[in-house]
TORTI-861396 format. One record per residue (C-alpha): residue number from 1; x, y, z; chain. Coordinates in nm, 4 decimals. Last residue first. Example, Ala and Ser with C-alpha at 12.3 -4.5 7.8 and 13.67 -1.06 7.14 Angstrom:
2
DRENDO   seq          X          Y          Z   mol
DRENDO     2     1.3670    -0.1060     0.7140     A
DRENDO     1     1.2300    -0.4500     0.7800     A
REM end
This chain:
417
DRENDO   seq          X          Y          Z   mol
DRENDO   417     0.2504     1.6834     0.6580     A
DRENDO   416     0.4637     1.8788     0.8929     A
DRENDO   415     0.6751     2.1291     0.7309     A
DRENDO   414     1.0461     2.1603     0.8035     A
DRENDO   413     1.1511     1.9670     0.5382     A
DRENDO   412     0.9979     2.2161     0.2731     A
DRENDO   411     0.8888     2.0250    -0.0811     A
DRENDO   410     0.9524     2.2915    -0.4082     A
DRENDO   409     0.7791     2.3033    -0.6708     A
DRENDO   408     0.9420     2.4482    -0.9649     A
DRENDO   407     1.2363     2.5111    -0.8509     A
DRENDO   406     1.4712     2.2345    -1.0617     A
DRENDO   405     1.3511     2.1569    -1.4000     A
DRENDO   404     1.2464     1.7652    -1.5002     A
DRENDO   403     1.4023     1.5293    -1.7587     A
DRENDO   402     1.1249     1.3853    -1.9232     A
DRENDO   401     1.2954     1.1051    -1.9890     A
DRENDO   400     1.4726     0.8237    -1.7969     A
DRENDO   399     1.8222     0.7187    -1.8976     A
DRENDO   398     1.8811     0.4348    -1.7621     A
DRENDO   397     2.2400     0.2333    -1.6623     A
DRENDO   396     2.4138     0.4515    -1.4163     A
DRENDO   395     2.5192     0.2743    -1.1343     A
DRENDO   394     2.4877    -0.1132    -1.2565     A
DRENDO   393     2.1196    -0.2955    -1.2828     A
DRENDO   392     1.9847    -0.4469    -0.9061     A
DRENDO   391     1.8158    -0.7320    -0.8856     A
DRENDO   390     1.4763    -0.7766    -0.6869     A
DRENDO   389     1.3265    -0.9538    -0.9287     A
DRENDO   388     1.0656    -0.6715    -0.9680     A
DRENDO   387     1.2910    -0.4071    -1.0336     A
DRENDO   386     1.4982    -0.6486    -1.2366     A
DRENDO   385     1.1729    -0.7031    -1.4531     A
DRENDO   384     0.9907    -0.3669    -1.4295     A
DRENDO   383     1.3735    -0.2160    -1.6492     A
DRENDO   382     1.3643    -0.5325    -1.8898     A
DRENDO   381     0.9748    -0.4882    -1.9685     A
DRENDO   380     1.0472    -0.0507    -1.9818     A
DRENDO   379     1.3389    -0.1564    -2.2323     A
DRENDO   378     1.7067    -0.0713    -2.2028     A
DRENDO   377     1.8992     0.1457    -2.3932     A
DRENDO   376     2.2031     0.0036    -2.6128     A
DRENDO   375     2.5749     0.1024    -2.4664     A
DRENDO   374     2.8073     0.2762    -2.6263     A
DRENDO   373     3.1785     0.2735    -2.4866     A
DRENDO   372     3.4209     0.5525    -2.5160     A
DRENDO   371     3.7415     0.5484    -2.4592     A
DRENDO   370     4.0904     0.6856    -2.3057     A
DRENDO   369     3.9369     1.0388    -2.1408     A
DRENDO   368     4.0059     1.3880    -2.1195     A
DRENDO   367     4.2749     1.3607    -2.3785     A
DRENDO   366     4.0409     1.6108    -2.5863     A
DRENDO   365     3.9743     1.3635    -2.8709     A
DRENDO   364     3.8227     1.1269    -2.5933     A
DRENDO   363     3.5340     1.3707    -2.4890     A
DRENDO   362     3.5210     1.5116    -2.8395     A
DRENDO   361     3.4130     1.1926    -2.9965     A
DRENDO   360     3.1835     1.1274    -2.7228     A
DRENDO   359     3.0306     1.4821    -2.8087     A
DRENDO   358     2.9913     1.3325    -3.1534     A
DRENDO   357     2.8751     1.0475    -3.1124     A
DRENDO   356     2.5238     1.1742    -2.9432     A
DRENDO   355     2.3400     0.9028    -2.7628     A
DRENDO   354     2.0140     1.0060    -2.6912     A
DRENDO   353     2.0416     1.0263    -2.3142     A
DRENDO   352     2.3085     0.9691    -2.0315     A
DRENDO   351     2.6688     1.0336    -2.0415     A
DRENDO   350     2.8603     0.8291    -1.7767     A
DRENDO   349     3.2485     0.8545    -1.5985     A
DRENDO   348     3.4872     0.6457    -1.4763     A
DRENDO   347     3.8276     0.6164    -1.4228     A
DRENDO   346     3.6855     0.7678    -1.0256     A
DRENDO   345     3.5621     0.3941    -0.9204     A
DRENDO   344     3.3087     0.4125    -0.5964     A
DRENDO   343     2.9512     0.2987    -0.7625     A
DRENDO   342     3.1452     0.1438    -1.0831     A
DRENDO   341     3.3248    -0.1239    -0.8585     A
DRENDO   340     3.5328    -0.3531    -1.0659     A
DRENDO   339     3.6929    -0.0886    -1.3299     A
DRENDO   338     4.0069    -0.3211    -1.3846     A
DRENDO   337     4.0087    -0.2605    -1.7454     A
DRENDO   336     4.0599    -0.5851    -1.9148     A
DRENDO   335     3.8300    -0.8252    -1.5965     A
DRENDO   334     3.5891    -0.5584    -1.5061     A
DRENDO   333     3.5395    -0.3047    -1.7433     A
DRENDO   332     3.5448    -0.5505    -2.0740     A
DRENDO   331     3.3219    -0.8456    -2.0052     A
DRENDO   330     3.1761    -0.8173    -1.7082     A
DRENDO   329     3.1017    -0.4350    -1.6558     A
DRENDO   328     2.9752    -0.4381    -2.0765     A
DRENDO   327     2.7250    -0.7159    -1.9577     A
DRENDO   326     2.6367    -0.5429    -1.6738     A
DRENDO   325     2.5457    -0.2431    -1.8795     A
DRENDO   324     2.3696    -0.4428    -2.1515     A
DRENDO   323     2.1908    -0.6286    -1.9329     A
DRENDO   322     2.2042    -1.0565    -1.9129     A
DRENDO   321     2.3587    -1.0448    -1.5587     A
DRENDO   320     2.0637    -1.1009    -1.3541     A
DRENDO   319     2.0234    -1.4448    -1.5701     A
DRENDO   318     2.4072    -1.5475    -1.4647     A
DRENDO   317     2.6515    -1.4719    -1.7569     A
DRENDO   316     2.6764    -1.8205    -1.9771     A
DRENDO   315     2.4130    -1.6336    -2.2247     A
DRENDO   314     2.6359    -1.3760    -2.2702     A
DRENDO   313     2.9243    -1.5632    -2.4320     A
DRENDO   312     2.6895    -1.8196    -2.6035     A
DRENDO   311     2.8117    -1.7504    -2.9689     A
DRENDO   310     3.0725    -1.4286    -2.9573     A
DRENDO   309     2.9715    -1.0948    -2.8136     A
DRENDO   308     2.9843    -0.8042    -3.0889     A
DRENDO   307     3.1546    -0.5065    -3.0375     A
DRENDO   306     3.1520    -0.2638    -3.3492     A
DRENDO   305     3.4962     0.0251    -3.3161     A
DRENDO   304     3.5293     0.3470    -3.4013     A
DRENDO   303     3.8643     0.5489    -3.4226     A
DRENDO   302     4.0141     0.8106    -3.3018     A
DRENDO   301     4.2386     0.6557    -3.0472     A
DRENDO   300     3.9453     0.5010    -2.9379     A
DRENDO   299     3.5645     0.4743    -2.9622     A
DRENDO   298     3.3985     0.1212    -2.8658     A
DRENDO   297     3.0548     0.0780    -2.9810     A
DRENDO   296     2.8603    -0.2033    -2.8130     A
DRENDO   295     2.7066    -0.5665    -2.8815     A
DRENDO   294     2.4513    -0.6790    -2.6262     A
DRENDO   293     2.1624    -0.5943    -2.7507     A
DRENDO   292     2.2502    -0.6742    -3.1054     A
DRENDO   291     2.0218    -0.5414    -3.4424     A
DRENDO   290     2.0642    -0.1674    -3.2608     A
DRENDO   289     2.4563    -0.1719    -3.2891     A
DRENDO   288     2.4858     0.0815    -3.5265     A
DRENDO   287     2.8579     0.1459    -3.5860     A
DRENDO   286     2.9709     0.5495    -3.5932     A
DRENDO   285     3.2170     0.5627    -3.9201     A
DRENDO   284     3.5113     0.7332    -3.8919     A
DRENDO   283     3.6945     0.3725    -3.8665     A
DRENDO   282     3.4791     0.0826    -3.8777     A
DRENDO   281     3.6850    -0.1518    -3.7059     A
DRENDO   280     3.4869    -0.4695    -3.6603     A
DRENDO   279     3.5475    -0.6719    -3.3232     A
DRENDO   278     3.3980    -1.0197    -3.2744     A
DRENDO   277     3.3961    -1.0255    -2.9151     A
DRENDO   276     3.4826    -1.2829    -2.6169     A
DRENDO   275     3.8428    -1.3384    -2.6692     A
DRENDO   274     3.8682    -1.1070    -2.9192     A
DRENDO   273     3.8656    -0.8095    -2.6429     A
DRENDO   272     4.1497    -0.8963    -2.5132     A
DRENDO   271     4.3589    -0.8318    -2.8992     A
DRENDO   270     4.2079    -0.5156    -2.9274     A
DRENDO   269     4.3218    -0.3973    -2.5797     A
DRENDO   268     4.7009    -0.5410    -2.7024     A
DRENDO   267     4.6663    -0.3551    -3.0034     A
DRENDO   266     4.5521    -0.0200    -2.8878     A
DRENDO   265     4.8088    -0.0392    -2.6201     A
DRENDO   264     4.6633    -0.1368    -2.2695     A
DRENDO   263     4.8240     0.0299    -1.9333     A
DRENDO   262     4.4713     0.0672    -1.7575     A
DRENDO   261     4.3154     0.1452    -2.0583     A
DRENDO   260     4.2864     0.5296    -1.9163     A
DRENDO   259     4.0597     0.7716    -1.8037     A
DRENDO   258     3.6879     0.5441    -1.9268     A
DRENDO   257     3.4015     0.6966    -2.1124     A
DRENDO   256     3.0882     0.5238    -2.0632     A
DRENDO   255     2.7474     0.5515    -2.2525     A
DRENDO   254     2.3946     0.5736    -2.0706     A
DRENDO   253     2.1050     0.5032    -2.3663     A
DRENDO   252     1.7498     0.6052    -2.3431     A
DRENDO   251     1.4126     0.5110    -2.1635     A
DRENDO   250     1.0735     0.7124    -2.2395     A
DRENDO   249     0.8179     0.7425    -1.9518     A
DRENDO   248     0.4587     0.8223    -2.0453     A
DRENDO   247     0.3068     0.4474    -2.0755     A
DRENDO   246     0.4335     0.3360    -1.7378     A
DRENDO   245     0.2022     0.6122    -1.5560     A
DRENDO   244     0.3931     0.8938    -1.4373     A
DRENDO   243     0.4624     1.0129    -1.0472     A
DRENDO   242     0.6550     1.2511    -0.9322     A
DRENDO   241     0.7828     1.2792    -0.5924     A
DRENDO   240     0.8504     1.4579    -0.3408     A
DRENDO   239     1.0206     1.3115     0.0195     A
DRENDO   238     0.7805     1.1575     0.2734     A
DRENDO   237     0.9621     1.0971     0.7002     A
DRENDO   236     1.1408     1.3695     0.7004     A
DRENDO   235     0.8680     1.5569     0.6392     A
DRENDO   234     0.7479     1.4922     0.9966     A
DRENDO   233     0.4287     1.3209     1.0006     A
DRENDO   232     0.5404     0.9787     1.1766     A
DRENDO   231     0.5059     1.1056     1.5182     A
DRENDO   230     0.8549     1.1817     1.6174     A
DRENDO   229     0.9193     1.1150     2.0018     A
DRENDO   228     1.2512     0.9057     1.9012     A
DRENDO   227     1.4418     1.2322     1.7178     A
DRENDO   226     1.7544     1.1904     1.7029     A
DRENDO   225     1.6370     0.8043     1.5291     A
DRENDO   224     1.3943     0.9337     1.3284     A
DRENDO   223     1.5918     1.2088     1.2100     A
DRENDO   222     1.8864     0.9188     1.0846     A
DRENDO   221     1.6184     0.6962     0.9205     A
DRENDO   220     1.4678     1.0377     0.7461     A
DRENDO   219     1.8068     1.0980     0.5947     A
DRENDO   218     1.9168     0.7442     0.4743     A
DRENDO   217     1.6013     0.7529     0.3063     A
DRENDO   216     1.6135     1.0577     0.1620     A
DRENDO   215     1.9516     0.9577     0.0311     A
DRENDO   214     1.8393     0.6443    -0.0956     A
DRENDO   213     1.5562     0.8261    -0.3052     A
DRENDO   212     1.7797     1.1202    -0.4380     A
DRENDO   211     2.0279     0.8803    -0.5512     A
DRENDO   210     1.7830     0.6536    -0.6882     A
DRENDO   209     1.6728     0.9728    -0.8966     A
DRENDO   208     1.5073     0.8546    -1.2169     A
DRENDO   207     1.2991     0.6008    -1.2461     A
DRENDO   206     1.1955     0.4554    -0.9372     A
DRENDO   205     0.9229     0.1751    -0.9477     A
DRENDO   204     0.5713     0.1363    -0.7875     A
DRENDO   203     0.4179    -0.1595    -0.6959     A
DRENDO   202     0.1567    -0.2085    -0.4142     A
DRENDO   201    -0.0469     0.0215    -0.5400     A
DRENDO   200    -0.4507     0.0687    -0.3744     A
DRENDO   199    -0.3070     0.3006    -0.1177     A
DRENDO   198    -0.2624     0.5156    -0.4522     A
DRENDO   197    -0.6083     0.5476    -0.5858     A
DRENDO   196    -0.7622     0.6626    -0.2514     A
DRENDO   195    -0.4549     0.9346    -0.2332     A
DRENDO   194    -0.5826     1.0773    -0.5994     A
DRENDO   193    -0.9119     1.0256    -0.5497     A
DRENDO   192    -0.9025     1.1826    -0.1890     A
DRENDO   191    -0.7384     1.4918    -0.3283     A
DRENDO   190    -0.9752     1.5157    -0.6234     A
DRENDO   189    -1.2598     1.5349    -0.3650     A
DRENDO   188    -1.0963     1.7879    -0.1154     A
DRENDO   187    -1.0119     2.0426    -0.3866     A
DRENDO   186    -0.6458     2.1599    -0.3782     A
DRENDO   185    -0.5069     2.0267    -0.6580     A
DRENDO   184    -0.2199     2.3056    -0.7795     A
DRENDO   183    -0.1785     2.3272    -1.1339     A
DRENDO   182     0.1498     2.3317    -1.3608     A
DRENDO   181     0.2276     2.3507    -1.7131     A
DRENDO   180     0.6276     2.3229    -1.9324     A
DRENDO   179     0.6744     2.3652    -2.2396     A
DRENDO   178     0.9533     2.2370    -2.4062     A
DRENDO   177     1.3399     2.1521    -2.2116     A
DRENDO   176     1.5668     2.3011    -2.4641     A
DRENDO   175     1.4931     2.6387    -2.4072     A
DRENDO   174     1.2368     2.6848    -2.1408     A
DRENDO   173     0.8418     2.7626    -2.1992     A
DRENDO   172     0.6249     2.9060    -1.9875     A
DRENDO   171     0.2602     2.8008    -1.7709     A
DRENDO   170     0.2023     2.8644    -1.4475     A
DRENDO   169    -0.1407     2.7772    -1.2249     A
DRENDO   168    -0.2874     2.6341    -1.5179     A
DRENDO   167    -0.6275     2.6925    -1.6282     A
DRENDO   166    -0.8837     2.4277    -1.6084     A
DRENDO   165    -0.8860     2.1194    -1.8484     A
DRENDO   164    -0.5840     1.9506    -1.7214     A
DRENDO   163    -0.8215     1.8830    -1.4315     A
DRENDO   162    -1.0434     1.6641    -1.6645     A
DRENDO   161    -0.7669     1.4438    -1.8138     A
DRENDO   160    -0.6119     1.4000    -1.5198     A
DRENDO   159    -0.9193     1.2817    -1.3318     A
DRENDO   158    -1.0005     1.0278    -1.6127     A
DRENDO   157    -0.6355     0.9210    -1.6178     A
DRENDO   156    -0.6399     0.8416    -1.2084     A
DRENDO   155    -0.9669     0.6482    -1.2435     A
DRENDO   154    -0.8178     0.4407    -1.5264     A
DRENDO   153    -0.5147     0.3118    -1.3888     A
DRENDO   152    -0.1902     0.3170    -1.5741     A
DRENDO   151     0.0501     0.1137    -1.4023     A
DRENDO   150     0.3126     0.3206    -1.2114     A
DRENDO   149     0.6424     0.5039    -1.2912     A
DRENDO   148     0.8350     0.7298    -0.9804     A
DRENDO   147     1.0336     1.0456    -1.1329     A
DRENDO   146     1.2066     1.2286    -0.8251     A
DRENDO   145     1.0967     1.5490    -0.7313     A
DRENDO   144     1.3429     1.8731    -0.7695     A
DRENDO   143     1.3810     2.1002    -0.4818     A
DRENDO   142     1.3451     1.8735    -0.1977     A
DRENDO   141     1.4134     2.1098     0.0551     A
DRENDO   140     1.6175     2.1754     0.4157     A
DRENDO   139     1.9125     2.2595     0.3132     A
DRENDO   138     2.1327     2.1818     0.6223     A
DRENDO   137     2.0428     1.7727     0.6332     A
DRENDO   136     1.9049     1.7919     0.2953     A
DRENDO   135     2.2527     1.8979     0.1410     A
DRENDO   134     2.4299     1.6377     0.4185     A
DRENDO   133     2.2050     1.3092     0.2255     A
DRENDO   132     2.2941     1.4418    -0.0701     A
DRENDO   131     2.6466     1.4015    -0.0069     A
DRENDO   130     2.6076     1.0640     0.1534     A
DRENDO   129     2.4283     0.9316    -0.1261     A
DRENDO   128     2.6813     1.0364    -0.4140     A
DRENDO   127     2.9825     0.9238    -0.2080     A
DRENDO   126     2.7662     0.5778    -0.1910     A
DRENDO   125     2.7215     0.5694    -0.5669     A
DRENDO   124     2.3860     0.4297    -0.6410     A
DRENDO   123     2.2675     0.0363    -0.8212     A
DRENDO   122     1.9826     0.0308    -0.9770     A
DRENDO   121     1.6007    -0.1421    -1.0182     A
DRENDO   120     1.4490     0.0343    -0.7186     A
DRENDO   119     1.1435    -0.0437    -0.5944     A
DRENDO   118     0.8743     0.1904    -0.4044     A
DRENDO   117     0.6840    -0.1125    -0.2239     A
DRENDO   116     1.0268    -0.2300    -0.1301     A
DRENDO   115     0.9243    -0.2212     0.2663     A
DRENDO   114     1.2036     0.0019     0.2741     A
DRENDO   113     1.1258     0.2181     0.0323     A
DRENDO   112     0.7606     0.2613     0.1093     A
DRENDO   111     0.8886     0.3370     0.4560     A
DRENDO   110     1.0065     0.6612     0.2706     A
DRENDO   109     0.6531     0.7946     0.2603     A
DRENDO   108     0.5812     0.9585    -0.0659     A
DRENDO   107     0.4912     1.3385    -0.1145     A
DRENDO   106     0.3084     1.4188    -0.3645     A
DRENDO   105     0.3484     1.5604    -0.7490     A
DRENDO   104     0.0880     1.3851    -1.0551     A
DRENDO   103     0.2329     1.2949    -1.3719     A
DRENDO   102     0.1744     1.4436    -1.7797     A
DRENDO   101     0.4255     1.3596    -2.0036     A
DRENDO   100     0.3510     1.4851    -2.3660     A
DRENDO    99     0.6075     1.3788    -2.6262     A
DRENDO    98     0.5413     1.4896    -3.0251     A
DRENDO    97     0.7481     1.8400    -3.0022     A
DRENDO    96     0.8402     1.7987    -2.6050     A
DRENDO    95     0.5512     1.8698    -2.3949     A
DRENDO    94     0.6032     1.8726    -2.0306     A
DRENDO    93     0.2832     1.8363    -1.7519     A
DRENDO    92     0.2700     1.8808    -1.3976     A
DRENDO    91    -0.0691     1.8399    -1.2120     A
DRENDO    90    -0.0104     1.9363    -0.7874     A
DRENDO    89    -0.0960     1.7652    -0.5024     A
DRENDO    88    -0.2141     2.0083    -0.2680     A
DRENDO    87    -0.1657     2.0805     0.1406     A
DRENDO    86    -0.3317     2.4017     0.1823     A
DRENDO    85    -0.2223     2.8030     0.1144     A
DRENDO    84     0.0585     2.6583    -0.1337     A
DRENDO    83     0.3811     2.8665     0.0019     A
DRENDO    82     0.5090     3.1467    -0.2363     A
DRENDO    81     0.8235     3.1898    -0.3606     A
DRENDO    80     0.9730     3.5336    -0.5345     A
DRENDO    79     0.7796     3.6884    -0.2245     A
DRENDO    78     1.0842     3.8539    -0.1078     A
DRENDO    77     1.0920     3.6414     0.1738     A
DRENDO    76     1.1248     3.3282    -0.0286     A
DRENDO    75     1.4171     3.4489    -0.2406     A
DRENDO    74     1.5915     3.5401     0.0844     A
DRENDO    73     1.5372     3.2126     0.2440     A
DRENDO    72     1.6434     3.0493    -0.0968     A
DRENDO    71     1.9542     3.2507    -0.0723     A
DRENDO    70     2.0479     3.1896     0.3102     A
DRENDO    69     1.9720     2.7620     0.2003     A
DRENDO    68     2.2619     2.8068    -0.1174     A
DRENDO    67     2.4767     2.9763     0.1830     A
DRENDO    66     2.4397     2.7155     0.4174     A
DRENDO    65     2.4716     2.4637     0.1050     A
DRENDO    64     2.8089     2.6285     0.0303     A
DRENDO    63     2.9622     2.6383     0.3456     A
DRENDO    62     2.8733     2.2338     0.4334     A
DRENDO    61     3.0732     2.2097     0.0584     A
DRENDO    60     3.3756     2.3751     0.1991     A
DRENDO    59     3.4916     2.7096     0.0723     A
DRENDO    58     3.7583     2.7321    -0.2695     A
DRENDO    57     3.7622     3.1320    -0.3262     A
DRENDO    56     3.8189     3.2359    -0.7076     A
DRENDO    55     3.4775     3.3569    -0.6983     A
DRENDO    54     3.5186     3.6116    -0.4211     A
DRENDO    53     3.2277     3.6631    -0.2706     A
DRENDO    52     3.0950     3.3348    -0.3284     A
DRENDO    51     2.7580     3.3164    -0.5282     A
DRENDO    50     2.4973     3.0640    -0.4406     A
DRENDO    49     2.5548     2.7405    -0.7409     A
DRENDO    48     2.1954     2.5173    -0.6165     A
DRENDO    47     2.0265     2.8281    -0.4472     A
DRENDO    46     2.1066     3.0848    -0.7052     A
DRENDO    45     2.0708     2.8497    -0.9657     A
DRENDO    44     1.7001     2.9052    -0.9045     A
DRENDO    43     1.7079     3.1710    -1.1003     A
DRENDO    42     1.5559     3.4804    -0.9215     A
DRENDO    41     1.9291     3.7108    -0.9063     A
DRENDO    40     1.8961     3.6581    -1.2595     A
DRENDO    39     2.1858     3.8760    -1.4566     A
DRENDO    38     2.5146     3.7363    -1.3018     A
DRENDO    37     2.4233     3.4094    -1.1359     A
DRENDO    36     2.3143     3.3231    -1.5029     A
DRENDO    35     2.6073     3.4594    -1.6934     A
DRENDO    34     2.8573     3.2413    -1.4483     A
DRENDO    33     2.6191     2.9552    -1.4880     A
DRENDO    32     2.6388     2.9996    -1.8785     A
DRENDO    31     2.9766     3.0110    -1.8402     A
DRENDO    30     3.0726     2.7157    -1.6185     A
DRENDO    29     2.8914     2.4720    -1.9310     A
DRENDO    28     2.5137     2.3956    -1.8129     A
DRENDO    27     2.3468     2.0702    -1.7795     A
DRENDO    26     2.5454     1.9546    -1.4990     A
DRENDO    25     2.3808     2.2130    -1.2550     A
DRENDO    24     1.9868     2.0433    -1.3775     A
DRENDO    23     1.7492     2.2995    -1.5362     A
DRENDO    22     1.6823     2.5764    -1.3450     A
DRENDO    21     1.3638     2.7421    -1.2613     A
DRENDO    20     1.2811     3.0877    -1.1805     A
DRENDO    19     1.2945     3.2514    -1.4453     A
DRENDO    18     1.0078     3.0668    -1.6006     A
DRENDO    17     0.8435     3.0868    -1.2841     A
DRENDO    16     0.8238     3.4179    -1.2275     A
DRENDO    15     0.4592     3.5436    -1.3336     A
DRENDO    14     0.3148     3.2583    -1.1537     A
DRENDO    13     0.5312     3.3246    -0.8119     A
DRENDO    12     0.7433     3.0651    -0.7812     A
DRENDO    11     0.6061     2.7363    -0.5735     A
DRENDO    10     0.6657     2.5823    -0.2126     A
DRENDO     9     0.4554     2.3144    -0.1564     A
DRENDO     8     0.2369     2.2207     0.1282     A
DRENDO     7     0.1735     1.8362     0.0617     A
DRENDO     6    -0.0260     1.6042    -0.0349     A
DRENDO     5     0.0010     1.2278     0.0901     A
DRENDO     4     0.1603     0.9041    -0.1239     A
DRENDO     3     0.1597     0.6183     0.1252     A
DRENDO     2     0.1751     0.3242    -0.1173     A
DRENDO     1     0.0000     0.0000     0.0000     A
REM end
C-alpha cells in the first residue's frame, strides 16, 4: 500500500516561474552559470551554485549549502516563492514536439522504500548518497521530485484528463526543455481520489533519482532516530515525488568513457577483447549496434569500433547479468580494465540520453578520457523485470525522460505533513 500524501509546496510566483527554474547544474557549461548568477538574481541556480564573494575562493561544501539555504530564504521572503495556502498535489505536464508527459506531485513515505513497495532497479554511488544526504540535512528542501512510474489506472487518467482542463497555475516555456504547465489540486474530492487510488499500489518503481531516493532515506532513518518522540508526520519521514504512468516514460542510452586502458596499447586492448567479441573496425564511421543488444561501440584513439559478443558468451553470464550495462562491466570493465566497482571507481564517468557520437568523440579527442563505450537502452519490460526480481542494474544504466527543472515546486523539510 503506497503512502503518497499532499503536501504544502513551495512554488514561484506565476509570473516568475520561467525565471525561476533551473534545469539540472550539470546541464550547463561554467559560463552559462557564471552569466546566469550574473543577470537573474531569481534563477534558481542561485540556491543550487549561491555566489561566493570572491569567486576564485575554494569554501567547503557544508559552506556552500548554508549559503545556497540563506539565498532560498531570501528568495522566499521577497515573495519570489510562495507557500501553497493548503496541502495540494499538484498536475505537472512537459511537452516535447510529439512527447507529452503528464504525472501527478506528492509526497511519498520513505517506509515505502524500505518495505520495497517503491522499488528500485539500480545500483547508487555511496559518495553520491552521503552528499545528498548532508545537502538535505542543512538545506532543508526537496527542490526537484524524483520520477516514480506506475501502471496506468483508469480512475487516475479520467481525473487527469479533466483537471488539465482548467487553467494552469504557471505556464512558460524553457529552451531546450519544451513547455512546461502546472496546477495546484487543492479540492478535497480530487485529493481523496488521488490518495484513494494510490493506497490501492503495491508496486511502484523509481525512475530517475535513486540517488535522491536512498539519500532521503538514509536521511529520514537518521531524524527518526535523534528524534525518538517523532510522530510519523514529519517531512522527514515523505520526500517529493513525481509520479507517471508506465506508458509516459521514455528510456534512453547511458554511454561510458573510461581515463585510461589501464596500461593497454591499442593492439594489445584489441587483442582482449577477441576473446569474447567479434570486433569490426569501422573507422570514422559510428557502428549501429541496434540489431545486437549486447554488442557495443567502442571509440578510441580516433577510431570506431563494433563489439559483438561471440556464440553463447552472454548467455553463460548469470540471468541477472544478461543487461547491456552489466554485460559491458563483465566483459570488458571488469576483468581488461580493472573498473570492478562502478559505484566508488573515479576512471569512470557516464553520459546519459540520446546518444550523441559526436560529443563522445570530443570527450576522448580532448585527452580527457581513453574510450568511449556505447551502450544500447534498455526496455520498460527489462527495467519492471529487475525491479521486480529484486536485482539491481549497474550505477548509471537508464536514462529516464522527461528530464524535469529544478524550482518548480519545491517540498519544505520543516513542514509537517
Amino acid at each position: 500500500m503506497a503512502r503518497f500524501l499532499p503536501f504544502k509546496g513551495i512554488l514561484p510566483n506565476k509570473e516568475m516561474a520561467s525565471k525561476v527554474v533551473s534545469r539540472p547544474f550539470d546541464n550547463y557549461t561554467k559560463a552559462e552559470i557564471k552569466e546566469i548568477l550574473k543577470n537573474n538574481p531569481a534563477s534558481f541556480l542561485n540556491v543550487i551554485v549561491p555566489s561566493i564573494p570572491n569567486e576564485h575562493d575554494k569554501i567547503p561544501y557544508e559552506k556552500k549549502l548554508k549559503l545556497g539555504k540563506l539565498t532560498f530564504d531570501k528568495l522566499f521572503q521577497q515573495h519570489i516563492f510562495k507557500a501553497s495556502e493548503k496541502s495540494c498535489y499538484y498536475l505537472y505536464r512537459q511537452t516535447q514536439e510529439e512527447d507529452q508527459y503528464t504525472g501527478i506531485i506528492g509526497a511519498i513515505s520513505i517506509d515505502d522504500c524500505v518495505d520495497k513497495v517503491v522499488k528500485p532497479h539500480e545500483q547508487t554511488l555511496e559518495h553520491k548518497e552521503e552528499k545528498l544526504k548532508e545537502y538535505l540535512k542543512i538545506i532543508d528542501i526537496n527542490a526537484e521530485p524524483v520520477v516514480i512510474s506506475y501502471k496506468a489506472d483508469h480512475i487516475l487518467n479520467d481525473l487527469v484528463e479533466e483537471l488539465t482542463q482548467q487553467p494552469p497555475y504557471a505556464q512558460f516555456d524553457h529552451p531546450g526543455f519544451g513547455h512546461h504547465e502546472l496546477w495546484e489540486i487543492a479540492d478535497e474530492k480530487s485529493i481523496l481520489i488521488i490518495q484513494e487510488r494510490f493506497s490501492t499500489f503495491n508496486e511502484l518503481y523509481i525512475a530517475d533519482g535513486h540517488h535522491r531516493t536512498a539519500s532521503s532515506v538514509l536521511y529520514g532513518e537518521e531524524m527518526r532516530v535523534t528524534n525518538p518522540g517523532s510522530t510519523g508526520k514529519e517531512a522527514y519521514n515523505y520526500f517529493m515525488a513525481l509520479m507517471f504512468p508506465h506508458h509516459q516514460i521514455r528510456l534512453r542510452e547511458f554511454n561510458r568513457l573510461v581515463k585510461d586502458l589501464h596500461g593497454y596499447t591499442i593492439e594489445q586492448l584489441i587483442k582482449a577483447l577477441e576473446k569474447d567479441f567479434e570486433v569490426l573496425h569501422t573507422g570514422n564511421n559510428f557502428p549501429e549496434t541496434a540489431d545486437w543488444l549486447f554488442s557495443f561501440a567502442m571509440y578510441v584513439d580516433k577510431d570506431w569500433y563494433h563489439l559483438i559478443p561471440k556464440d553463447g558468451v552472454v548467455e553463460k553470464l548469470p540471468e541477472d547479468h544478461q543487461l547491456p550495462t552489466q554485460v559491458l562491466t563483465d566483459l570488458i570493465l571488469s576483468p581488461i580494465l580493472e573498473i570492478h566497482d562502478l559505484r566508488k571507481d573515479k576512471r569512470i564517468a557516464f553520459i546519459g540520453g540520446r546518444t550523441n557520437h559526436e560529443l563522445l568523440e570530443r570527450k576522448v579527442n580532448s585527452g580527457e578520457f581513453a574510450a568511449a563505450f556505447v551502450v544500447n537502452k534498455i526496455s520498460i519490460p527489462l527495467f519492471k523485470k529487475f525491479a521486480d526480481n529484486g536485482w539491481y542494474m549497474p550505477p548509471k544504466s537508464t536514462y529516464f525522460e522527461p528530464k524535469l527543472l529544478s524550482g518548480l515546486v519545491v517540498y519544505s523539510l520543516k513542514e509537517d505533513l
